[in-house]
KEBADREN-50978 format. One record per residue (C-alpha): residue number from 1; chain; x, y, z. Coordinates in Angstrom, 2 decimals, padded with zeros to 5 digits. Layout:
BEGIN
k->NUM c->A x->X y->Y z->Z
...
***
This chain:
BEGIN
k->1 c->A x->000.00 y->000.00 z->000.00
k->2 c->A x->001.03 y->003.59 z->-000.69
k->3 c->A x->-000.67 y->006.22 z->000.66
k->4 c->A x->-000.26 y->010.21 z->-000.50
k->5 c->A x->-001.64 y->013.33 z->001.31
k->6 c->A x->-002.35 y->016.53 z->-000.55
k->7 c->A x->-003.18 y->019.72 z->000.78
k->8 c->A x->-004.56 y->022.07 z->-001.91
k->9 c->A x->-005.92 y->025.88 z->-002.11
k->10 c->A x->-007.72 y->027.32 z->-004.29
k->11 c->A x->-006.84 y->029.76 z->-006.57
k->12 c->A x->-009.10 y->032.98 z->-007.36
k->13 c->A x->-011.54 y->032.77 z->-009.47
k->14 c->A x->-010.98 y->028.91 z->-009.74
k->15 c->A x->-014.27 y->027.55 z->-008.43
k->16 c->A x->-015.99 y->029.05 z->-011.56
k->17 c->A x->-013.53 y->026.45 z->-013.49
k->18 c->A x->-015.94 y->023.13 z->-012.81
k->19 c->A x->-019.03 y->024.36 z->-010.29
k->20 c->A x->-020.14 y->026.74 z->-007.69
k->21 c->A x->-020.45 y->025.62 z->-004.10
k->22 c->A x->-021.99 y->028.06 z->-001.91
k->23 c->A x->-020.83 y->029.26 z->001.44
k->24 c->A x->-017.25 y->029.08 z->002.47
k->25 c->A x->-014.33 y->027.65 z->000.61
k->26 c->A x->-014.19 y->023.81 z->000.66
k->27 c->A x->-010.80 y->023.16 z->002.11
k->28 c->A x->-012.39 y->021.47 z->005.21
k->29 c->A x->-013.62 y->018.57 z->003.19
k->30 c->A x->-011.15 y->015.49 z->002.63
k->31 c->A x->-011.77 y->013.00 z->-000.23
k->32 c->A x->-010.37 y->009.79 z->000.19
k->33 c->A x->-009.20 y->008.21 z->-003.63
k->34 c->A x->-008.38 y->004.18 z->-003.19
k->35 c->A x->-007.14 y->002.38 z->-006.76
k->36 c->A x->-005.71 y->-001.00 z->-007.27
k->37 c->A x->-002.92 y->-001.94 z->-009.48
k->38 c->A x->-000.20 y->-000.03 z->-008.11
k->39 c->A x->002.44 y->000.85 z->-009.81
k->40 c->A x->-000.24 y->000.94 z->-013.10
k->41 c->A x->000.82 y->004.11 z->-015.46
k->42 c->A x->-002.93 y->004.00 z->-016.38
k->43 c->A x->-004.04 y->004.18 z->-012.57
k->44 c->A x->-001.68 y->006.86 z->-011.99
k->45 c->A x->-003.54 y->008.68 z->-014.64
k->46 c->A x->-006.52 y->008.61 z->-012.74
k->47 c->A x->-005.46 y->009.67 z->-009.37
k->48 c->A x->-003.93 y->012.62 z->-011.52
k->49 c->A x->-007.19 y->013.57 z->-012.78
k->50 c->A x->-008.35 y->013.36 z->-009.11
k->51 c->A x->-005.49 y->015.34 z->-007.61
k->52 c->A x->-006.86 y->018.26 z->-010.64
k->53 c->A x->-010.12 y->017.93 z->-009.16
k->54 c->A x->-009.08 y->018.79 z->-005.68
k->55 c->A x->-006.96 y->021.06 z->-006.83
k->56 c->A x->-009.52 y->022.86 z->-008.73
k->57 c->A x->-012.29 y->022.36 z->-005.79
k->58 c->A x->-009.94 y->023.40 z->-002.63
k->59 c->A x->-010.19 y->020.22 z->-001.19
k->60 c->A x->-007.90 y->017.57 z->000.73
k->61 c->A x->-006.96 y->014.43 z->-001.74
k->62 c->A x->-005.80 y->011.86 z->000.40
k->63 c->A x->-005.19 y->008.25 z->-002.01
k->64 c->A x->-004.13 y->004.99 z->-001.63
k->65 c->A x->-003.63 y->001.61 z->-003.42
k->66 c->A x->-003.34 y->-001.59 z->-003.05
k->67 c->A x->-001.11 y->-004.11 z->-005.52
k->68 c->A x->-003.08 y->-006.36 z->-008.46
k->69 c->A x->-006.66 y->-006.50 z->-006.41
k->70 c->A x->-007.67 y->-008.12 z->-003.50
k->71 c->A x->-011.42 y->-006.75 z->-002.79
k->72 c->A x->-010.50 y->-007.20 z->000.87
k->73 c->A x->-007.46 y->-004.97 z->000.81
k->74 c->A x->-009.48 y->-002.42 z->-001.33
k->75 c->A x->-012.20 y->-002.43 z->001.35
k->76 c->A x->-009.75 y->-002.12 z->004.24
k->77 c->A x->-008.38 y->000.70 z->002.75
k->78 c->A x->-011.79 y->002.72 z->001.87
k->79 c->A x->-012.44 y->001.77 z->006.04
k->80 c->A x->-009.40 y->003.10 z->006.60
k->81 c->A x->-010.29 y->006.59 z->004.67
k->82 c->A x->-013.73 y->006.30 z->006.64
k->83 c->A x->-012.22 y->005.34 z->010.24
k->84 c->A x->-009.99 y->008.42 z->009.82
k->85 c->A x->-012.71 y->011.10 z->008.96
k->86 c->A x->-012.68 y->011.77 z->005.70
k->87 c->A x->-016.27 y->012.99 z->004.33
k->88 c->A x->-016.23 y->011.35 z->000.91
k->89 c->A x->-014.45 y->008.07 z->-000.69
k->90 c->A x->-014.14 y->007.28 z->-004.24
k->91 c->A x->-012.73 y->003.82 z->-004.87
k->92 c->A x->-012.55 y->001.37 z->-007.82
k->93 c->A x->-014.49 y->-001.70 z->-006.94
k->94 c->A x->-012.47 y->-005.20 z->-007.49
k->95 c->A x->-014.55 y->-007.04 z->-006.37
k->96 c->A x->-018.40 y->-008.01 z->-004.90
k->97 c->A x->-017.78 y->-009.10 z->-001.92
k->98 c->A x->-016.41 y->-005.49 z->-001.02
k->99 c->A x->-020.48 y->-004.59 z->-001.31
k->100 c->A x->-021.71 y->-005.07 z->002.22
k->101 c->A x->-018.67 y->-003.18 z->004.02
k->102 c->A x->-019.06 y->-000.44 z->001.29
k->103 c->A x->-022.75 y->000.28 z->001.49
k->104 c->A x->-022.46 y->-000.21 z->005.19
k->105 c->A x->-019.60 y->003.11 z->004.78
k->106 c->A x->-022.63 y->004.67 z->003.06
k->107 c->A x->-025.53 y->004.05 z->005.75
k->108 c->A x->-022.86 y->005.38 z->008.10
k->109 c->A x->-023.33 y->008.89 z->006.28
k->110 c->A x->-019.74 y->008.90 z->003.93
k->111 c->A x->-020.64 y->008.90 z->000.19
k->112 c->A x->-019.41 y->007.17 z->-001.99
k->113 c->A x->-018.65 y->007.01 z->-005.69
k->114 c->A x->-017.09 y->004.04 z->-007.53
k->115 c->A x->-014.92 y->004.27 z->-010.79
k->116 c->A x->-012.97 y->002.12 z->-013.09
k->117 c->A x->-014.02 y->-001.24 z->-011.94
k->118 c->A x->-018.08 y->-001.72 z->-010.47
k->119 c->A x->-020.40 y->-003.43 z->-008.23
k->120 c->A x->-023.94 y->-003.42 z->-009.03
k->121 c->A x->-024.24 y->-004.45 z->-005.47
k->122 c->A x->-023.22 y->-000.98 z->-004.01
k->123 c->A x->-025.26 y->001.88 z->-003.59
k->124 c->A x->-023.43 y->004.37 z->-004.71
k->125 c->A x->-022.43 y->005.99 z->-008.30
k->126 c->A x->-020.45 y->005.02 z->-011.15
k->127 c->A x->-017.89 y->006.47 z->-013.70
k->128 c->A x->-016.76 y->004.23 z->-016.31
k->129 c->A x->-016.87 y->003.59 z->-019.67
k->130 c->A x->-019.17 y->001.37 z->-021.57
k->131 c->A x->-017.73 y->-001.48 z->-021.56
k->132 c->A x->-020.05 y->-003.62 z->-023.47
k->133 c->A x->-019.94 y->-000.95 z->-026.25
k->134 c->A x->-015.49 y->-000.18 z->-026.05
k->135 c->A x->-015.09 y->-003.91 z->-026.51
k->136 c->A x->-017.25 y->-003.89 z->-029.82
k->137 c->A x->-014.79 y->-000.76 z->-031.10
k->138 c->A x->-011.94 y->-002.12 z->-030.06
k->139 c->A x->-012.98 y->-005.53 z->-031.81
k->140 c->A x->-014.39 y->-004.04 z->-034.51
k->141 c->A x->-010.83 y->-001.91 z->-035.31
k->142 c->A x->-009.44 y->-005.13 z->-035.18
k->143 c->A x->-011.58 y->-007.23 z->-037.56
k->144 c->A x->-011.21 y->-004.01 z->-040.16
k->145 c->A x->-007.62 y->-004.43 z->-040.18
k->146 c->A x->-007.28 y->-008.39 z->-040.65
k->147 c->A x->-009.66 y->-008.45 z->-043.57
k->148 c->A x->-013.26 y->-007.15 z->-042.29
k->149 c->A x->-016.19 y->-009.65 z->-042.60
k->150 c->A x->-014.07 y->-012.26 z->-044.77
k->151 c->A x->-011.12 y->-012.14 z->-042.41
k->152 c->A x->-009.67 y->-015.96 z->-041.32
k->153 c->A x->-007.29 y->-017.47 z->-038.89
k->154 c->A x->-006.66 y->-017.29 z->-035.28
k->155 c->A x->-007.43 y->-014.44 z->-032.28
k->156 c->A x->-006.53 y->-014.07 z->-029.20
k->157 c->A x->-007.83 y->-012.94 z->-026.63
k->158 c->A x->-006.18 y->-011.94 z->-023.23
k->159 c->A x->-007.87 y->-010.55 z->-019.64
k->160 c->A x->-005.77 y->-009.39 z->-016.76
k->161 c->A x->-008.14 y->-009.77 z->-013.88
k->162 c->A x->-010.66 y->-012.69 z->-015.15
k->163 c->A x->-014.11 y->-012.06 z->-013.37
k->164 c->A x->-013.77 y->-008.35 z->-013.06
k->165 c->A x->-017.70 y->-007.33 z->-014.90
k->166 c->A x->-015.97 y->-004.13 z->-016.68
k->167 c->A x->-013.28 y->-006.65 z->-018.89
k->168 c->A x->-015.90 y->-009.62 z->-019.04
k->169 c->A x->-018.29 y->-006.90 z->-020.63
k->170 c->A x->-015.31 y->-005.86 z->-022.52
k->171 c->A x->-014.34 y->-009.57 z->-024.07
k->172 c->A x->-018.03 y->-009.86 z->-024.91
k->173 c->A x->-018.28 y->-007.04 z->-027.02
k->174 c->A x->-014.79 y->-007.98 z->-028.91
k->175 c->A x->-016.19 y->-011.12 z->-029.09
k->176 c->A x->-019.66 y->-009.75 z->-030.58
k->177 c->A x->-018.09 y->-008.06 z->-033.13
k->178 c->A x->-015.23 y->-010.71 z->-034.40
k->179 c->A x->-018.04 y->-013.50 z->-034.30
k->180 c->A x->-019.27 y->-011.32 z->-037.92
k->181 c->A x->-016.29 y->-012.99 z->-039.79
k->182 c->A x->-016.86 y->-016.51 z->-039.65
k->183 c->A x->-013.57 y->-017.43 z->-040.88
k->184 c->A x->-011.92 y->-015.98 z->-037.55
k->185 c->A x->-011.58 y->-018.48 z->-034.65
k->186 c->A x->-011.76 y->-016.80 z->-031.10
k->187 c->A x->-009.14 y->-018.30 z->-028.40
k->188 c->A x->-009.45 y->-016.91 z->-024.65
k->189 c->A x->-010.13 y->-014.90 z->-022.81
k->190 c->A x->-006.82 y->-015.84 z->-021.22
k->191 c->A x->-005.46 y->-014.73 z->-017.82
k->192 c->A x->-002.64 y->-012.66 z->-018.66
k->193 c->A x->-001.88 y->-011.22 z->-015.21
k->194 c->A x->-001.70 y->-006.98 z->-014.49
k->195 c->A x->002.17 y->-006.58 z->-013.64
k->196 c->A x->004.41 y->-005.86 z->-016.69
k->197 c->A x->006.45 y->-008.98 z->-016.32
k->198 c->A x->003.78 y->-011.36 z->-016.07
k->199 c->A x->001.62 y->-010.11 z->-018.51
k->200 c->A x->004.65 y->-010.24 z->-021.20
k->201 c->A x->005.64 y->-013.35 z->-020.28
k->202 c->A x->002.09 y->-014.89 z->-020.15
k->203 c->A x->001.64 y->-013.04 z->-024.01
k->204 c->A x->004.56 y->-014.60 z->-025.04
k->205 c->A x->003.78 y->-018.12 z->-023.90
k->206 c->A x->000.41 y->-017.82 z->-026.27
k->207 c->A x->001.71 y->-016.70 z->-028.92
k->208 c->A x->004.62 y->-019.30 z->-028.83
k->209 c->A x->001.80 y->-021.75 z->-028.44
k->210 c->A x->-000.11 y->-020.36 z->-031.50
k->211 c->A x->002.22 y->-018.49 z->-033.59
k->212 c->A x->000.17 y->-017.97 z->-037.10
k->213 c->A x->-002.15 y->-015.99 z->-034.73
k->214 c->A x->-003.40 y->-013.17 z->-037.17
k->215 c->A x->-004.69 y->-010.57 z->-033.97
k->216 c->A x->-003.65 y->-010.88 z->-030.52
k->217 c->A x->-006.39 y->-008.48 z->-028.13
k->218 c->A x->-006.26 y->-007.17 z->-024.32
k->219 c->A x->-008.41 y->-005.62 z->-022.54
k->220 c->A x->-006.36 y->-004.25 z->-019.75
k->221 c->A x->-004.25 y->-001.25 z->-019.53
k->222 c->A x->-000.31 y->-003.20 z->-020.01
k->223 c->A x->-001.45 y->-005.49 z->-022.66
k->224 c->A x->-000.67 y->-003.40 z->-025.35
k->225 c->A x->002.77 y->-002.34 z->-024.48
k->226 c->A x->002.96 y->-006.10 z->-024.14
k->227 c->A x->002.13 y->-007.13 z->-027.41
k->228 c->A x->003.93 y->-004.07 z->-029.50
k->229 c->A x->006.98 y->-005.73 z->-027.77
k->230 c->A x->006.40 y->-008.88 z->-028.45
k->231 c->A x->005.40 y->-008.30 z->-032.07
k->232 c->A x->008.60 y->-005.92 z->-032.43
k->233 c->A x->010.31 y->-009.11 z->-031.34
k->234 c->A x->008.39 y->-011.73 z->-034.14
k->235 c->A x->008.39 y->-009.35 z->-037.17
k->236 c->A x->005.43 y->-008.02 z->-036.54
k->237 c->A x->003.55 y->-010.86 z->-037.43
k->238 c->A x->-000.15 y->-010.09 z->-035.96
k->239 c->A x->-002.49 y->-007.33 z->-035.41
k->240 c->A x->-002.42 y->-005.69 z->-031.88
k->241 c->A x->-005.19 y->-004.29 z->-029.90
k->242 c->A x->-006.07 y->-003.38 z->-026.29
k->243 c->A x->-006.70 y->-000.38 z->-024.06
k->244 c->A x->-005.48 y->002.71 z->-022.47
k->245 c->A x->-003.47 y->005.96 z->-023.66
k->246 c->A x->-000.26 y->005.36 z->-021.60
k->247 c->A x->003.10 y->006.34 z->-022.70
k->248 c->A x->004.15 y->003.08 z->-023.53
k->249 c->A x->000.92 y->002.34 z->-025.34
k->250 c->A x->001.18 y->005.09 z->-027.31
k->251 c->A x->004.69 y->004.35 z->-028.22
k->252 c->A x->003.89 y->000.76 z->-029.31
k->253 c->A x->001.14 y->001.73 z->-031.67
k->254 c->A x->003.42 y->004.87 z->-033.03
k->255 c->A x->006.45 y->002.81 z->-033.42
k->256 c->A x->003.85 y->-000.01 z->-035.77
k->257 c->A x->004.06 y->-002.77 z->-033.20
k->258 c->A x->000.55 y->-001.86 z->-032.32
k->259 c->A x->-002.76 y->-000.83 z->-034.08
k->260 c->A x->-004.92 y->000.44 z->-031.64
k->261 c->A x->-005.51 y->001.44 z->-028.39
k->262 c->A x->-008.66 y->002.79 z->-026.47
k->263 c->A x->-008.50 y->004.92 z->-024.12
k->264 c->A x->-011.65 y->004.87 z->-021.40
k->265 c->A x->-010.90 y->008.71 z->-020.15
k->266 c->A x->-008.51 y->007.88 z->-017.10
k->267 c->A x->-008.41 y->011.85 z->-016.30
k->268 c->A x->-012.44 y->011.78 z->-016.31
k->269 c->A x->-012.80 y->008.33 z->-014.44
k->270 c->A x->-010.54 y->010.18 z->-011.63
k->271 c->A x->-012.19 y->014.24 z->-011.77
k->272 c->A x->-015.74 y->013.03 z->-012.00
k->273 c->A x->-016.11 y->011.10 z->-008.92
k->274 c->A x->-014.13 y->014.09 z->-006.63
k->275 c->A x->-016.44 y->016.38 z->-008.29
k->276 c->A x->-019.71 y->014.56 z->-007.60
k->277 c->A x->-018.32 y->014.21 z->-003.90
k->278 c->A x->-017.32 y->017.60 z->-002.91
k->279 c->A x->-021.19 y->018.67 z->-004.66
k->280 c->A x->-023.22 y->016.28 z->-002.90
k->281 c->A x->-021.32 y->017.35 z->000.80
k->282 c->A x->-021.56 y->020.98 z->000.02
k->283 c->A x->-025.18 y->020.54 z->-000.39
k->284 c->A x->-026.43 y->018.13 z->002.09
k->285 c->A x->-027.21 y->015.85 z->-000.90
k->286 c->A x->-027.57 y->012.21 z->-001.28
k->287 c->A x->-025.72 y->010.72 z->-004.10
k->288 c->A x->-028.04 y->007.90 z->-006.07
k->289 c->A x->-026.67 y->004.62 z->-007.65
k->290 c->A x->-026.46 y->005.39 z->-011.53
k->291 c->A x->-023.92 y->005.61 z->-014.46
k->292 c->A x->-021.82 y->008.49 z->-015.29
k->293 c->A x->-020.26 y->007.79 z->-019.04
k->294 c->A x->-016.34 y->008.66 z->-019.01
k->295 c->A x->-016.25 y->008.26 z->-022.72
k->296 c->A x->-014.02 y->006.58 z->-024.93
k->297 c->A x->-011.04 y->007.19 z->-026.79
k->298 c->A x->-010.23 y->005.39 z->-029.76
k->299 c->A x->-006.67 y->005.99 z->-030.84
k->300 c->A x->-004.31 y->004.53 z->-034.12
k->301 c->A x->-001.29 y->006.30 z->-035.80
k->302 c->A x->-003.19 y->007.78 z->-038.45
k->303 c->A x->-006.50 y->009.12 z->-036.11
k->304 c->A x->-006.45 y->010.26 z->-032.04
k->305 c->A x->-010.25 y->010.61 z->-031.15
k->306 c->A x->-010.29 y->011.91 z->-027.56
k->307 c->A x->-014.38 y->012.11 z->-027.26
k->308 c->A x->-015.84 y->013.88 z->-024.89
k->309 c->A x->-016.43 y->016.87 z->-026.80
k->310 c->A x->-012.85 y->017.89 z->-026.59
k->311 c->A x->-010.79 y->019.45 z->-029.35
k->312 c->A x->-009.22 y->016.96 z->-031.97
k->313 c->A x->-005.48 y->016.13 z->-031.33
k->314 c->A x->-002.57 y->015.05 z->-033.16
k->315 c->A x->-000.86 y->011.90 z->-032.20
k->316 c->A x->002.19 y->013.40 z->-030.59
k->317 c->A x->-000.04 y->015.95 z->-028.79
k->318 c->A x->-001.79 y->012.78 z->-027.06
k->319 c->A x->001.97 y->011.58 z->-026.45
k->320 c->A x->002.76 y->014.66 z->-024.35
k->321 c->A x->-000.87 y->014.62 z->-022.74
k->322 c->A x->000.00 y->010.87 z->-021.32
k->323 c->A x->003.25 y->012.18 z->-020.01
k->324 c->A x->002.23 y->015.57 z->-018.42
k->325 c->A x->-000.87 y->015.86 z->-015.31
k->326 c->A x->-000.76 y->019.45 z->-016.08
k->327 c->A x->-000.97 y->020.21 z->-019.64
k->328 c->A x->-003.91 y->017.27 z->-019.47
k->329 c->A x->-005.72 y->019.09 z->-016.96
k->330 c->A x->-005.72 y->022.12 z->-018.72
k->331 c->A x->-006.37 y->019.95 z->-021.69
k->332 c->A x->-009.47 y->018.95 z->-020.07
k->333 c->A x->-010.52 y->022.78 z->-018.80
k->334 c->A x->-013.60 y->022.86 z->-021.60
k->335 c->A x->-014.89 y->019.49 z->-020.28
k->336 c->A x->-014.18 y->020.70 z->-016.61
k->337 c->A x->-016.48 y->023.38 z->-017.10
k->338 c->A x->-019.23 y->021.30 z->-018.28
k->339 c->A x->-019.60 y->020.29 z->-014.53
k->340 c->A x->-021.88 y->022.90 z->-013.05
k->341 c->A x->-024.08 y->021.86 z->-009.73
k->342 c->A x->-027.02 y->021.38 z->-011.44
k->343 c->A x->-025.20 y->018.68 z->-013.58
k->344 c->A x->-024.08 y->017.32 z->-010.40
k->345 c->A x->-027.35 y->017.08 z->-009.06
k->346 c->A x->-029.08 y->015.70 z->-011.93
k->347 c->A x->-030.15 y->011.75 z->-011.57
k->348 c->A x->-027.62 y->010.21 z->-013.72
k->349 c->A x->-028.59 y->007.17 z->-015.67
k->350 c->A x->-029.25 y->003.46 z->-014.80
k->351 c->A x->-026.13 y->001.04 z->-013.89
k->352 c->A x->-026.98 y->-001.18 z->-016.37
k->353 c->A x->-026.40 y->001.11 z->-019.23
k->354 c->A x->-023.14 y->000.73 z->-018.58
k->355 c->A x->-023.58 y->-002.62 z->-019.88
k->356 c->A x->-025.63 y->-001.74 z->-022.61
***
């Protein structure tokens, strides 16, 4: 575990940058941020777009996280947060039996909004993508490249944390859209592991086992750095696919060792929940269970699509956005100031559109 304590002020004239809060400046309130996967670039990007929000909001970020993802580690942790006094907890959600002990956190009067990685179990908020619907894109880009409806051979699939709803919703939709070529035959979803290490080696042990492999898929964040290595080191033999706008990623897929990566808004997925937090405890206000759509980001050499509204970007501009919290918080000012109280406030939509 690693734990972090930031103390933030607010600048003049910032709280006009995402919503008002009425009443005195929020620098009382303490948000505690708990991730897994420590260590994860993609995390990290997350708890940066959290840090922005408190930064922008006046409040106290205090994070933690845990290695790979024990649920009872995550849980201990968000106890931890609530044990300690802080007034709001956003936490990724690895796993259901963490649903009791959270919604008990939530009966005891400390909000809560989940991100990343759900329970339907908990009653509490969601940011995420759509994970259903960023596996069909992300298969889709993939069938396109091999040969479209009449592609043929062999696909694999790979899943870092096997169970987790978000990547099993994920491997459907790849799944959904490969099954339109007939000729393609799926293999997986295999457990590739989260650290770098393991996942390479457990890529590399698949693709020795099936080598005329035409596409080789992940679904978690270190899956494509994996496989632009491990083409780069087999001629670049197979298509590459997977997730998340990390600097490695982005390398792979600029260098030709990968073809695509989507990214599922890691500086949203960390700003949104913060922001829903400090709004609901500045006004006294119960936060519903519901799904808040982070967007998706579908990214190749030739095309960076950022979503969200947000103004188009070149490739090497999304290269210095994955390396620098600043410039992608300042990036992100015009989607920021989207985030007024009233949006806040406003029921968001049913969980299982996340699904959808």
């Amino acid at each position: 575990m690693a734990i972090t304590r930031f103390k933030t002020t607010l600048p003049l004239g910032a709280l006009a940058l995402a919503f008002s809060v009425s009443g005195a400046f929020a620098e009382d309130i303490t948000i505690g941020f708990v991730a897994h996967a420590q260590g994860d670039p993609f995390v990290q990007q997350i708890q940066d777009g959290a840090q922005a929000a408190a930064n922008d909001l006046g409040v106290k970020l205090v994070t933690a996280q845990q290695a790979g993802g024990a649920p009872e580690g995550q849980l201990k942790l968000v106890q931890n947060f609530a044990n300690s006094g802080a007034q709001g907890i956003a936490t990724s959600v690895p796993g259901e039996s963490m649903a009791k002990g959270l919604n008990d956190t939530i009966s005891s009067g400390v909000p809560i909004v989940q991100f990343n990685l759900l329970s339907k179990a908990v009653n509490a908020p969601y940011v995420g993508e759509k994970s259903v619907e960023s596996g069909r894109v992300l298969g889709r880009m993939v069938l396109d490249k091999i040969g479209g409806e009449s592609a043929k051979g062999t696909v694999i699939i790979g899943n870092c944390f096997p169970g987790f709803p978000v990547l099993e919703n994920r491997a459907k939709g790849v799944e959904e859209s490969l099954a339109k070529a007939s000729g393609i035959k799926v293999l997986g979803p295999f457990d590739v592991k989260v650290s770098a290490v393991d996942n390479y080696n457990h890529w590399e042990q698949l693709y020795s086992a099936n080598p005329d492999a035409v596409a080789l898929i992940g679904l978690c964040a270190p899956d494509v750095t994996s496989l632009g290595k491990l083409n780069a080191a087999n001629g670049d033999k197979f298509v590459a696919g997977g997730y998340d706008l990390t600097e490695l990623n982005l390398k792979a897929v600029k260098e030709g060792h990968a073809y695509v990566t989507i990214g599922q808004s890691a500086f949203v997925q960390g700003y949104l929940p913060v922001a829903l937090l400090v709004n609901a405890i500045k006004g006294g206000k119960k936060l519903d269970p519901g799904f808040y759509n982070a967007g998706s980001q579908i990214v190749t050499a030739d095309k960076v699509d950022m979503g969200n509204g947000l103004t188009p970007i070149s490739f090497d501009e999304a290269q210095k956005l994955a390396a620098d919290p600043k410039a992608t918080a300042a990036y992100y000012k015009a989607w920021t100031q989207t985030l007024t109280a009233d949006m806040l406030s406003a029921r968001p939509k049913p969980i299982s559109a996340e699904s959808e």
